[in-house]
MMTF fields as JSON, N, C-alpha, C and O atoms, coordinates in Angstrom:
{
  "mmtfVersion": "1.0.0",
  "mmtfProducer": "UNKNOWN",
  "numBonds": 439,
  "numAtoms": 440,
  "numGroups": 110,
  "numChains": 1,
  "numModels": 1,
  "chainsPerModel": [1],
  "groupsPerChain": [110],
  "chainIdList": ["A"],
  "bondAtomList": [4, 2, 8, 6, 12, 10, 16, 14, 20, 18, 24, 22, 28, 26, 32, 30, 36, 34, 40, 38, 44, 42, 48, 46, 52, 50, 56, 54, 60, 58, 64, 62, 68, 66, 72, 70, 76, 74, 80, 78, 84, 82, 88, 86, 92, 90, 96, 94, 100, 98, 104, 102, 108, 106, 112, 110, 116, 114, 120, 118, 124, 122, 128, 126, 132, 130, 136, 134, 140, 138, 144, 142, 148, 146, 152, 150, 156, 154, 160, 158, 164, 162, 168, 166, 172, 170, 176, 174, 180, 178, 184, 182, 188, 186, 192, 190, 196, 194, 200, 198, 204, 202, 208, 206, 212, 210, 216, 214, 220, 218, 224, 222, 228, 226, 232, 230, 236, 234, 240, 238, 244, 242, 248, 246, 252, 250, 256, 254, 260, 258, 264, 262, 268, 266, 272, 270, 276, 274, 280, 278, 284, 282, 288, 286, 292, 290, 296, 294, 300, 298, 304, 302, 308, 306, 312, 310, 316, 314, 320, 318, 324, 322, 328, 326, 332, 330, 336, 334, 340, 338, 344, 342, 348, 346, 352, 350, 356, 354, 360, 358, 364, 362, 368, 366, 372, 370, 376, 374, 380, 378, 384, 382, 388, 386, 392, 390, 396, 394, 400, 398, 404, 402, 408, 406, 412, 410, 416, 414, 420, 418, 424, 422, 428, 426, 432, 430, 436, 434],
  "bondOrderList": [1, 1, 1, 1, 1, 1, 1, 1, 1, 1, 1, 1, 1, 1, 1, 1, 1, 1, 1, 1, 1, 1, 1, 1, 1, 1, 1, 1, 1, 1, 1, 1, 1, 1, 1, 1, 1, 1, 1, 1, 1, 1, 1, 1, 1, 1, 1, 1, 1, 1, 1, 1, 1, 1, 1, 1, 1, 1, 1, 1, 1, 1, 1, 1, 1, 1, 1, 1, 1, 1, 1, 1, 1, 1, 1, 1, 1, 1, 1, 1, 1, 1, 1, 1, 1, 1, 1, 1, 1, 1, 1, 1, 1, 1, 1, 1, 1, 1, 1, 1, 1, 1, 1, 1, 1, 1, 1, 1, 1],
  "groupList": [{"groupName": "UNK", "atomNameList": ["N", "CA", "C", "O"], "elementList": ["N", "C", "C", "O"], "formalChargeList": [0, 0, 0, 0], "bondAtomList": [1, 0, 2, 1, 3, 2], "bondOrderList": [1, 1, 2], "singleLetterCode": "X", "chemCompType": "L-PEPTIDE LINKING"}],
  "groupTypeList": [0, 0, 0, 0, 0, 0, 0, 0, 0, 0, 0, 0, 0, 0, 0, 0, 0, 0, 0, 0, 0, 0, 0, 0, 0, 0, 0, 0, 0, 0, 0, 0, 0, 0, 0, 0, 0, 0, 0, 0, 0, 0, 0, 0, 0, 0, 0, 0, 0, 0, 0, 0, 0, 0, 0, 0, 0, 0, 0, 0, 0, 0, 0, 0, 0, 0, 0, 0, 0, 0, 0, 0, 0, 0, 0, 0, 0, 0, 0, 0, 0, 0, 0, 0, 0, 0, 0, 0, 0, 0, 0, 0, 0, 0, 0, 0, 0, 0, 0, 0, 0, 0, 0, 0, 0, 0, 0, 0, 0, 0],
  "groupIdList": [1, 2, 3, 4, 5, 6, 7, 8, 9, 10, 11, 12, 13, 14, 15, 16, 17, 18, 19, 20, 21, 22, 23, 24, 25, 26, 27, 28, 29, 30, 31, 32, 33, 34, 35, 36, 37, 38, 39, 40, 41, 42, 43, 44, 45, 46, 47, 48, 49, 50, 51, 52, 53, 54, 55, 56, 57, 58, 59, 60, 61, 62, 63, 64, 65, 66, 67, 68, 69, 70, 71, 72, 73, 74, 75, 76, 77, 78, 79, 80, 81, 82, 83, 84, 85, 86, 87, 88, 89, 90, 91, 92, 93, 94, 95, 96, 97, 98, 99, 100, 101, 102, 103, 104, 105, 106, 107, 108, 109, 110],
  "secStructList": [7, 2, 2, 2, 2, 2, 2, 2, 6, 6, 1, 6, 6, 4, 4, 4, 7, 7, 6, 2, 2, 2, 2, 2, 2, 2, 2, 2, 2, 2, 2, 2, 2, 6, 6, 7, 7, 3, 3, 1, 2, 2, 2, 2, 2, 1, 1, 6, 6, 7, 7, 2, 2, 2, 2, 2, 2, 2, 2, 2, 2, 2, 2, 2, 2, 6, 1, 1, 3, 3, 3, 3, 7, 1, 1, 7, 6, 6, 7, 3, 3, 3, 3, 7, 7, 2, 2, 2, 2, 2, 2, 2, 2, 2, 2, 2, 2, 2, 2, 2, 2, 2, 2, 2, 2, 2, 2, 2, 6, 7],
  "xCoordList": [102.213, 103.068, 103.12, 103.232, 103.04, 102.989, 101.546, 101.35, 100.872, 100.073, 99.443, 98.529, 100.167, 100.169, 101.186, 101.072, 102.002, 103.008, 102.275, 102.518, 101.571, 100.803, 100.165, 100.323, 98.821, 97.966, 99.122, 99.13, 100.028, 100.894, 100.894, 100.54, 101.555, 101.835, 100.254, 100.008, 99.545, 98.003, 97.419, 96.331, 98.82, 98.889, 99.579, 100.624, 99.675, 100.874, 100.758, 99.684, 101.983, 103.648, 104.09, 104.945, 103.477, 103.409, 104.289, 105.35, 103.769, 104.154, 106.178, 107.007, 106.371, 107.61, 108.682, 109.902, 107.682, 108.725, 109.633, 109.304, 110.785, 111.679, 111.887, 112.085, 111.935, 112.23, 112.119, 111.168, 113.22, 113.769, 112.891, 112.422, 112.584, 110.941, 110.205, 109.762, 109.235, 108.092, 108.575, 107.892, 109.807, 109.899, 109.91, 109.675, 110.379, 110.543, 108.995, 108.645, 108.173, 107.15, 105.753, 104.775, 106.202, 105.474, 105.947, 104.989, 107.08, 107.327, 106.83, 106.578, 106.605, 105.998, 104.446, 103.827, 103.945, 102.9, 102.493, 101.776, 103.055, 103.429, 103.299, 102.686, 103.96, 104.791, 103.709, 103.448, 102.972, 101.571, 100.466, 99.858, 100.372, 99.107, 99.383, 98.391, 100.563, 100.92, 101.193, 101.562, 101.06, 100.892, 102.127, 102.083, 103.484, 104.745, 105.325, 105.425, 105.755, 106.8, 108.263, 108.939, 108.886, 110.107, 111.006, 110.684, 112.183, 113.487, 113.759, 113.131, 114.465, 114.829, 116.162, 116.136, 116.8, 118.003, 117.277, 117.651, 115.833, 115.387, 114.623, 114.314, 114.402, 113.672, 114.31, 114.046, 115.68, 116.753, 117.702, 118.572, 117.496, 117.96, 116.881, 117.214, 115.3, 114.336, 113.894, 112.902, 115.029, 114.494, 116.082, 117.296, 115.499, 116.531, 117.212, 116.666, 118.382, 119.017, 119.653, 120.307, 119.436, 119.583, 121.148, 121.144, 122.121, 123.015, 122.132, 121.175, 122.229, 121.906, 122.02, 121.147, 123.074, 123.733, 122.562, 121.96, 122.319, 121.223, 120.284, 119.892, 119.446, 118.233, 118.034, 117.162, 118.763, 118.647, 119.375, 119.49, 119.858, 119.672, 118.127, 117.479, 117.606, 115.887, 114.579, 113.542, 115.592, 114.685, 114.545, 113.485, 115.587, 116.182, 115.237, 114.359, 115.447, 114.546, 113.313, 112.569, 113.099, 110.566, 110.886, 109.895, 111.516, 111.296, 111.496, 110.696, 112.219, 111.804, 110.967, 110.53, 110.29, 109.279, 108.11, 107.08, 108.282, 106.979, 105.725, 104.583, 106.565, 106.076, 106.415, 105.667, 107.315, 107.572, 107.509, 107.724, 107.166, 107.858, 108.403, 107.936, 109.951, 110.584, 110.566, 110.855, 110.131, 110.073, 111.044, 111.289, 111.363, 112.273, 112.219, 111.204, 113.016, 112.643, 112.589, 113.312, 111.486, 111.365, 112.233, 112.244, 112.928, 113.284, 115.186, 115.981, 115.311, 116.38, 116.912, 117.023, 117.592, 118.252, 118.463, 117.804, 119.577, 119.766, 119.12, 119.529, 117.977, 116.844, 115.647, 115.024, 115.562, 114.19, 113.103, 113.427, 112.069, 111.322, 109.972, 109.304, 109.947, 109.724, 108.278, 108.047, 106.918, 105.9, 105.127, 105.957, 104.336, 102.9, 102.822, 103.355, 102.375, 101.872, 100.343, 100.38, 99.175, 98.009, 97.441, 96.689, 97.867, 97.996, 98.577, 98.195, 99.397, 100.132, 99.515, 99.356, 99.068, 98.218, 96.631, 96.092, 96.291, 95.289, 95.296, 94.209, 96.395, 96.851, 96.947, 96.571, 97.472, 97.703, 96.874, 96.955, 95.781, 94.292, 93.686, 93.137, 93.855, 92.915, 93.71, 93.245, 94.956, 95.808, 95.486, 95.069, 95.657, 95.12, 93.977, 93.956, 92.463, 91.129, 91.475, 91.041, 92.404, 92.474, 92.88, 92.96, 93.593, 94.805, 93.508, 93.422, 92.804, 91.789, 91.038, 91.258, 90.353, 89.434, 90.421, 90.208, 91.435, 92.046, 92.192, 92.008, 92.503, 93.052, 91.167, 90.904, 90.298, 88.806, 88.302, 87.634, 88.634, 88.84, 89.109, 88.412, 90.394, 90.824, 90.931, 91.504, 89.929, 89.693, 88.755, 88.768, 87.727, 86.56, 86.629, 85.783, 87.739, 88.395, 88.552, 88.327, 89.178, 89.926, 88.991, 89.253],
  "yCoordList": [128.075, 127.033, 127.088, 126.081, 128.197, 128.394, 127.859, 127.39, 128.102, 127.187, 125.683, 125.264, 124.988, 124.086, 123.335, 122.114, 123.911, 123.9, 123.676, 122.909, 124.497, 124.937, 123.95, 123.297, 123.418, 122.288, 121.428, 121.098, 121.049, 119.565, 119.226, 118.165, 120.774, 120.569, 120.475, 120.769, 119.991, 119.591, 118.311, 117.965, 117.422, 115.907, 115.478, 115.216, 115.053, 114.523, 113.017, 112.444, 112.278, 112.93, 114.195, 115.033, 114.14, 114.668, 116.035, 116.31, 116.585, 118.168, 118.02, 118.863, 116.873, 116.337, 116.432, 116.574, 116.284, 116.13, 116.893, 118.019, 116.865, 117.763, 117.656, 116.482, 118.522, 118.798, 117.607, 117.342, 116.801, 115.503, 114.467, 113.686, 114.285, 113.337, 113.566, 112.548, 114.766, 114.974, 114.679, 114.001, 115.007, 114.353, 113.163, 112.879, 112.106, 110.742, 110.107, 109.098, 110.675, 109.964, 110.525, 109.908, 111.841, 111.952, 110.977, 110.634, 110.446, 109.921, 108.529, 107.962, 107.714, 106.967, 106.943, 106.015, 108.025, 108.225, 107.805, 106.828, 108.708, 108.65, 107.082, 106.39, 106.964, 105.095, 104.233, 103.44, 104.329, 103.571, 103.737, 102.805, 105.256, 105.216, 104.999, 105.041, 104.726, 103.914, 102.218, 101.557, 101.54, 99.944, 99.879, 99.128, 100.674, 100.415, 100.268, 101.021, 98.979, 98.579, 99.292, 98.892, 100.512, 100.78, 99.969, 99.607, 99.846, 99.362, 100.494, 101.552, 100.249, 101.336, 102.077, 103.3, 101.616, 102.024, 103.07, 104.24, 102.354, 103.302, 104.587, 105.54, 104.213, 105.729, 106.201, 107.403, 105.851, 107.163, 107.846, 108.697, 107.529, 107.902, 108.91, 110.088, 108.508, 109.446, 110.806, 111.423, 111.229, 112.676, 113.652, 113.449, 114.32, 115.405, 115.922, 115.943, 116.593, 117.841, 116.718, 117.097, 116.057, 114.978, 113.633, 112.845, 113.581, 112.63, 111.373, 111.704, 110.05, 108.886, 108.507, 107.841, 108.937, 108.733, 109.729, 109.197, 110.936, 111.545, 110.876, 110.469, 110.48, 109.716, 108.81, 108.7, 107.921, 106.771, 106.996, 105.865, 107.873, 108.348, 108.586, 107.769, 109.682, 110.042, 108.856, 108.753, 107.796, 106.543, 105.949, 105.925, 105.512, 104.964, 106.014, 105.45, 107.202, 108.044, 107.591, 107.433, 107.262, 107.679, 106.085, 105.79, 105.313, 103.637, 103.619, 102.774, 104.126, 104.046, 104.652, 104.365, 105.852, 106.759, 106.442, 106.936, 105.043, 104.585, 105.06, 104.628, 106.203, 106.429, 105.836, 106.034, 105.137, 103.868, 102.743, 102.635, 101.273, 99.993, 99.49, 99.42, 99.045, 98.249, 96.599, 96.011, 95.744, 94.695, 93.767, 93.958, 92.949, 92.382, 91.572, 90.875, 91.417, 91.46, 89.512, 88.842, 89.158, 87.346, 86.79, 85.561, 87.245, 86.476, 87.071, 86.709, 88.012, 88.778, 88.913, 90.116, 88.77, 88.642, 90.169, 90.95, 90.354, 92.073, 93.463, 94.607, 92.972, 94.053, 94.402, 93.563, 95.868, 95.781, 96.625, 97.13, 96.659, 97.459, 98.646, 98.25, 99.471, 100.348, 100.901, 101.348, 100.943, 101.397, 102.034, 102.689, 102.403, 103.117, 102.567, 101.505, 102.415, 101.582, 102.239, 103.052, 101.863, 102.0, 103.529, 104.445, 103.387, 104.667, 106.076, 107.24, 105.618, 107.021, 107.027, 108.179, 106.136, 106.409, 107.324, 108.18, 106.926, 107.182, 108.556, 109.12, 109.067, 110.467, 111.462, 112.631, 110.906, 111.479, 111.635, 112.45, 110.49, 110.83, 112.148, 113.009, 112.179, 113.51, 114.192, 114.697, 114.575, 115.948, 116.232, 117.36, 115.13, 116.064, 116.393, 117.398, 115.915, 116.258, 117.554, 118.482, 117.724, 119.604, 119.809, 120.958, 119.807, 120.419, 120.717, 121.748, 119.85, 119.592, 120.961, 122.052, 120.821, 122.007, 123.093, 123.31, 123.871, 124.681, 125.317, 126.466, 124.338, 124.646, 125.346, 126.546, 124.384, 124.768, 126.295, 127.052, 126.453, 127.685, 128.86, 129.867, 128.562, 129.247, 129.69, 130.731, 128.312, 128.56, 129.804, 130.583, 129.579, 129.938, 131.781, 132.501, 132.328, 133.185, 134.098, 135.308, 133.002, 134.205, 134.194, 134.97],
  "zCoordList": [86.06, 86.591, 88.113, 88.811, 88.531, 90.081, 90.891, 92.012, 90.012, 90.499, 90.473, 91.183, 89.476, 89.256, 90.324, 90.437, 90.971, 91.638, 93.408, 94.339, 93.241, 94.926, 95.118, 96.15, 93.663, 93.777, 94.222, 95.408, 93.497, 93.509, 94.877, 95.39, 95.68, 97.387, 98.421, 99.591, 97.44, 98.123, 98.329, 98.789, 97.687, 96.979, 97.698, 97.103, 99.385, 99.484, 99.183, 99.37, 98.658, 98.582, 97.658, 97.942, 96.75, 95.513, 95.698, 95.136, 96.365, 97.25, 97.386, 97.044, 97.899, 98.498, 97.382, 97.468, 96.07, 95.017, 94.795, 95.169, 94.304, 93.451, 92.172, 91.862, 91.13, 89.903, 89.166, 88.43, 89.393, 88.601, 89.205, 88.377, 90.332, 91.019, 90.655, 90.123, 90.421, 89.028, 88.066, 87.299, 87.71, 86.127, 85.52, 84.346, 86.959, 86.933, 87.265, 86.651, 88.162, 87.914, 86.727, 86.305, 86.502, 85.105, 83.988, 83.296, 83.613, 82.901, 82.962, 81.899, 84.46, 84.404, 84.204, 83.684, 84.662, 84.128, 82.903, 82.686, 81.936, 80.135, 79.757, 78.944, 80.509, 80.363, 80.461, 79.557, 81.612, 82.336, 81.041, 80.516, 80.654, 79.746, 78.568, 77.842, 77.938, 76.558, 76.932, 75.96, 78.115, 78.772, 77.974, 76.999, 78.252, 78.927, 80.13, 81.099, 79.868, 81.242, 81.046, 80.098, 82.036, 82.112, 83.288, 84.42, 82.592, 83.892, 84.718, 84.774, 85.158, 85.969, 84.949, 84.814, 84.563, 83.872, 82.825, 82.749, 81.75, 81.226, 81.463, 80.747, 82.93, 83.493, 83.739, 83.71, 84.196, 84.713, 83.373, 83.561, 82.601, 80.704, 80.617, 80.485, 80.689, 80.166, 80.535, 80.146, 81.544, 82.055, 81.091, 81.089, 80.651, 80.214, 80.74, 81.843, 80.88, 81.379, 82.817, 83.788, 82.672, 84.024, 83.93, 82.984, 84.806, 84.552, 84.976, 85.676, 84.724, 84.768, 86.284, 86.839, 86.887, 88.38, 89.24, 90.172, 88.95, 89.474, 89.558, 90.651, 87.985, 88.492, 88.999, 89.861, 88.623, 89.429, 90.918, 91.391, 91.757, 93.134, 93.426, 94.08, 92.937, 92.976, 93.151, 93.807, 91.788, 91.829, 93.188, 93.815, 93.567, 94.782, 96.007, 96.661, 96.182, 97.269, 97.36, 98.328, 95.413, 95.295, 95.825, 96.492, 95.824, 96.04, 97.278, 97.679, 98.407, 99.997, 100.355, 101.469, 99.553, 100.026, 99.734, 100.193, 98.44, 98.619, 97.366, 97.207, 96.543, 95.245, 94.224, 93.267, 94.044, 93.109, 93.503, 94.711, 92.644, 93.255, 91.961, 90.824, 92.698, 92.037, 92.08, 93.122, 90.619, 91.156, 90.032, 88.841, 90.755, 89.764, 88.53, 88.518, 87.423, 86.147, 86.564, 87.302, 85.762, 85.932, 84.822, 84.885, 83.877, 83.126, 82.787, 81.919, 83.836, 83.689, 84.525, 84.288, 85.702, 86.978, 87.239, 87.926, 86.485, 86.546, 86.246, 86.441, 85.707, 85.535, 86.803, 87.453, 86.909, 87.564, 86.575, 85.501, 87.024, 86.437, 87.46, 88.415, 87.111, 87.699, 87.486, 86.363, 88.737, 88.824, 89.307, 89.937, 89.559, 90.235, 91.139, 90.816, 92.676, 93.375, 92.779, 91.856, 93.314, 93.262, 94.337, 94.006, 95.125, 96.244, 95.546, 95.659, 94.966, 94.339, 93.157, 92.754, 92.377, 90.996, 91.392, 90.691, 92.385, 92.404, 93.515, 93.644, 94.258, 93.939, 92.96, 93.045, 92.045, 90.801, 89.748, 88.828, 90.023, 89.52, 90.076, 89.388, 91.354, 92.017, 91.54, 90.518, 91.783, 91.306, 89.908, 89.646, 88.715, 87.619, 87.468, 86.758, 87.913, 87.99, 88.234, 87.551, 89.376, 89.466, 89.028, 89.462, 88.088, 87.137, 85.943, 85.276, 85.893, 84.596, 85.12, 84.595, 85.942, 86.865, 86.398, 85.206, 86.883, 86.99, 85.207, 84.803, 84.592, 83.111, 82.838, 82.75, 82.771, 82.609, 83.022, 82.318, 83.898, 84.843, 84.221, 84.093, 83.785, 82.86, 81.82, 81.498, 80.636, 79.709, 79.265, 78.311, 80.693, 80.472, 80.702, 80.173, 81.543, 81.51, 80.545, 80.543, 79.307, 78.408, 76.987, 76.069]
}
């Protein structure tokens, strides 16, 4: 985990994250590769161990920082929904290639 940890801080923003910010954009991750759309209300429910008021603070941080975009729901006034920009997806492509490398690495190890 520690090193999975070190790679991450090789990714910026990625590096920047905290606990509940990896957890929020892994989950979108999850979300992206099953071609689910989350709100924001439901991404800040989907992290565990987490109050609702927390995540959606965090949300609010990755959305000025530019690792999320929020865009607004077209058929729902009060909804947004919550994504990848393309820049940060394709961060997160390179970071797991190493993660992939690293696990391989290791396989080959034991």
């Amino acid at each position: 985990m520690d090193r999975l940890r070190f790679l991450r801080r090789q990714f910026p923003p990625l590096g920047d994250l905290d606990e509940v910010g990896w957890e929020l954009v892994r989950e979108l991750v999850c979300a992206e590769a099953r071609s689910q759309q989350l709100s924001v209300s439901a991404l800040s429910l989907s992290v565990e161990q987490v109050s609702a008021s927390t995540a959606l603070r965090r949300i609010q941080d990755l959305a000025r920082a530019g690792i999320v975009t929020r865009t607004p729901d077209s058929v729902d006034a009060r909804r947004e929904f919550v994504s990848l920009p393309p820049t940060i997806r394709a961060t997160l492509h390179e970071y797991f290639k190493q993660v992939a490398r690293e696990f391989a690495t290791i396989a080959r190890l034991a």
